[in-house]
N, C-alpha and C positions, 0 to 999 in steps of 0.2 A: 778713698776713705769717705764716710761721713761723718758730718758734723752738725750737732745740733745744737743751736745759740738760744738759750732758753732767757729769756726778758721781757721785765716790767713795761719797757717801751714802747709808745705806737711804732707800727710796722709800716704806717702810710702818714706820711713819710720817715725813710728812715734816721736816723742817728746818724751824725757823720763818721763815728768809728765804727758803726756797724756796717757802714756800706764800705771802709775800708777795710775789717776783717772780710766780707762778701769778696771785694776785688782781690784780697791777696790770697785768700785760701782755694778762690777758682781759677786763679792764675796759675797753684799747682794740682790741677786737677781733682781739687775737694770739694763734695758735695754740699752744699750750706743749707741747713734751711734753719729759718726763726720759727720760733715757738713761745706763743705769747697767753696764757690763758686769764689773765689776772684782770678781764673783761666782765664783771658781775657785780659792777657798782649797782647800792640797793638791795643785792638779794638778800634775803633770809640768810643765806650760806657765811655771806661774807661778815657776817657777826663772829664767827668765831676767830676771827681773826684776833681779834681782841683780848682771847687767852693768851697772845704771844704780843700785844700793845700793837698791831699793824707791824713789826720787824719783819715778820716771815710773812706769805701768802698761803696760809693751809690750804685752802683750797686751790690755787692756780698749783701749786705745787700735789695735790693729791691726785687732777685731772692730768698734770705730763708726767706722772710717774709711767703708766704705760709707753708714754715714746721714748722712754732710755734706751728701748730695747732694740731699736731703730737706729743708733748712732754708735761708731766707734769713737769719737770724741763729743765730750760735753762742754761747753762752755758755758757757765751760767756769769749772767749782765749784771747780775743786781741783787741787792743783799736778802731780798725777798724769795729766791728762788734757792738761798745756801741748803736749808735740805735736802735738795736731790743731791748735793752731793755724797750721801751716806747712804740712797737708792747707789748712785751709780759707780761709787767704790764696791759696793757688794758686788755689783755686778759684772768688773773687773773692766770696766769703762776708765779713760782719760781722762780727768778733770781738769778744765782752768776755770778758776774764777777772776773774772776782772769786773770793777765795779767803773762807769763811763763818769762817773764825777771825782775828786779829789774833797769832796766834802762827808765823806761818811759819818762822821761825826756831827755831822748835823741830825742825823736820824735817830740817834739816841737822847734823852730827854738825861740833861745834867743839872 
C-alpha cells in the first residue's frame, strides 16, 4: 500500500515521529512518502491565507490536492493540511489525522 504523510514540517531533518511512522509503516512493507508544499513564504499567494487567519494552508493544500490520487492512505500532520481530508474522503481514500504536538490549542487565538 501507499501512504502519503502530508505536513507542515521540514523534511530535512525529519520529526522524530515522522521518522517513526517512516520505520514502522516500511517495516510492513508500506510505501511512505512526505509531502510538504506549505514552502512559499513571501509569495503573493500566501496572502490568502489570511481568509482562514493562517489555520488552514490554502494554497499548500490546493497544490497536494492532485497527489491524493497517488496514495491509498492519507495521513495528514497538521492542522494546516485538515482540508484534504474532504478531497480525500470523496475520493474513498483512508484518513488519519494526527497532529505531532499536544498543544493545538495554541493555534487558536482565545
Amino acid at each position: 500500500m501507499k501512504v502519503g504523510i502530508f505536513t507542515a514540517r521540514s523534511l530535512t531533518p525529519l520529526h522524530p515521529r515522522l521518522v517513526l511512522f517512516k520505520h514502522y509503516l516500511e517495516a510492513r512493507q508500506w510505501e511512505v512518502t512526505f509531502i510538504n508544499h506549505s514552502n512559499h513564504n513571501g509569495s503573493m499567494q500566501s496572502r490568502i491565507n489570511w481568509l482562514v487567519l493562517w489555520f488552514f494552508d490554502l494554497v499548500a493544500v490546493q497544490k497536494s490536492k492532485a497527489s491524493l490520487n497517488y496514495f491509498d492512505v492519507i495521513i495528514i500532520n497538521d492542522l494546516r493540511y485538515l482540508p484534504l481530508a474532504r478531497k480525500a474522503y470523496r475520493l474513498g481514500k483512508v484518513v488519519v489525522y494526527d497532529t505531532i504536538d499536544f498543544n493545538v490549542h495554541l493555534r487558536f487565538y482565545q
